[in-house]
C-alpha positions, 0 to 999 in steps of 0.5 A, spaced: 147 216 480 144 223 483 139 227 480 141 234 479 138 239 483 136 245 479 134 252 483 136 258 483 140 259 489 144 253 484 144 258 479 147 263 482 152 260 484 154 258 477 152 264 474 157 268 479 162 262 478 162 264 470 163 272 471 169 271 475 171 266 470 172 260 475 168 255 471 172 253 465 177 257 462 176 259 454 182 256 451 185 258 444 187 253 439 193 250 442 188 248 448 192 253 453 187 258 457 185 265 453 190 270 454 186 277 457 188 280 451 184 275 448 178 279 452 183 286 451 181 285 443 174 283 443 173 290 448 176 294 442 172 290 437 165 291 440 167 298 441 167 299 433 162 296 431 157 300 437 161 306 434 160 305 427 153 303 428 151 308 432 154 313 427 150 309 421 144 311 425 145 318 426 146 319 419 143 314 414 146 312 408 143 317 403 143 322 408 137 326 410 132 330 407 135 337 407 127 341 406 120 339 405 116 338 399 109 336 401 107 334 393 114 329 393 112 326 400 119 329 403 120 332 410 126 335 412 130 330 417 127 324 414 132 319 412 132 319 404 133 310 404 126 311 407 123 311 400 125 304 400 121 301 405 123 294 405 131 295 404 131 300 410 127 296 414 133 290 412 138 296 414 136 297 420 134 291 423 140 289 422 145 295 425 139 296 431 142 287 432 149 290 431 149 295 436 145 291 441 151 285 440 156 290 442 153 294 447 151 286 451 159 285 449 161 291 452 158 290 459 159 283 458 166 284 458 167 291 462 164 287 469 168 288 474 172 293 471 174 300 475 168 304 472 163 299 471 157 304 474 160 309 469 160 305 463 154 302 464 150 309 465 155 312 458 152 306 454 145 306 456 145 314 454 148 311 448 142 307 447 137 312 448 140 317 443 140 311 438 132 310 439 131 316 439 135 317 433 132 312 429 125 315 431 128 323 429 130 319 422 124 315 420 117 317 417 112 317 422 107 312 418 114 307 418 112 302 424 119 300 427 118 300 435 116 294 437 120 290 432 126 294 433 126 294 441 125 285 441 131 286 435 135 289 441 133 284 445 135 278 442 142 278 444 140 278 452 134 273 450 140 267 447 145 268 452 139 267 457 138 262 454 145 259 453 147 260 460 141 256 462 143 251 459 149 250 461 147 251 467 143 245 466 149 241 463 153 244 469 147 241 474 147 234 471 156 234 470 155 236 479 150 230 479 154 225 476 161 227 479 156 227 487 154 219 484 160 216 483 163 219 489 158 215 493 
């Protein structure tokens, strides 16, 4: 039996056989390959959730503090559900960890498509505003950043490491089948 060869001229080639989706086809229940309106529908679905998030950002349940009153601890823009700490917190990890899905979805999903560039560029300037809208709407002693950018960052981060992964597995299967070949 051979020994796999792991490198990342061998990543590349794995990597590059997944986008194009030559390596295994997604198969629904029947065991037939996905249709591309399989992928059709995940593109729509990925699009609410990033449209619906995005909205849930720029206006906070509870709205936002229409004036300033200094002795309440208000200030106008500020998000009324920050009061309470914890459960705003909670919300906004868990709509930046939605948002985030979606838009790796989108461009995972997109590429290759006519317009790929474009679309690229609109989400990351969705993204941006997305940031941008949760710092306008938080109070300034409430501390998110660092813990909402590595929130954002988890999907990337788990797909790294489940093509790895199967980068490793496909290293071994291709060792294997070079093995028994001799």
């Amino acid at each position: 039996m051979a020994e796999p060869h792991y490198s990342i001229k061998g990543f590349r080639k794995f990597f590059s056989l997944k986008l194009k989706g030559i390596s295994e086809p997604e198969k629904d229940e029947t065991g037939k390959a996905a249709s591309p309106k399989f992928q059709d529908f995940h593109i729509v679905v990925a699009a609410l959730i990033a449209a619906i998030t995005f909205q849930a950002c720029v206006n906070p349940p509870g709205g936002v503090w229409q004036d300033d009153e200094s002795d309440k601890d208000r200030e106008a823009g500020r998000a009324v559900y920050a009061s309470l700490e914890r459960a705003f917190y909670v919300f906004l990890a868990f709509n930046t960890l939605a948002f985030s899905t979606s838009m790796y979805l989108l461009i995972y999903l997109t590429l290759g498509y006519p317009f790929f560039f474009e679309v690229v560029i609109a989400m990351a300037s969705m993204a941006i505003t997305y940031g941008a809208s949760i710092f306008a709407i938080t109070p300034d002693d409430f501390r998110v950043s660092r813990s909402l950018l590595s929130i954002a960052a988890a999907p990337v981060i788990v797909r790294a490491a489940i093509l790895i992964y199967q980068y490793v597995m496909w290293e071994k299967k291709e060792a294997r089948a070079l093995g028994s070949s001799k």
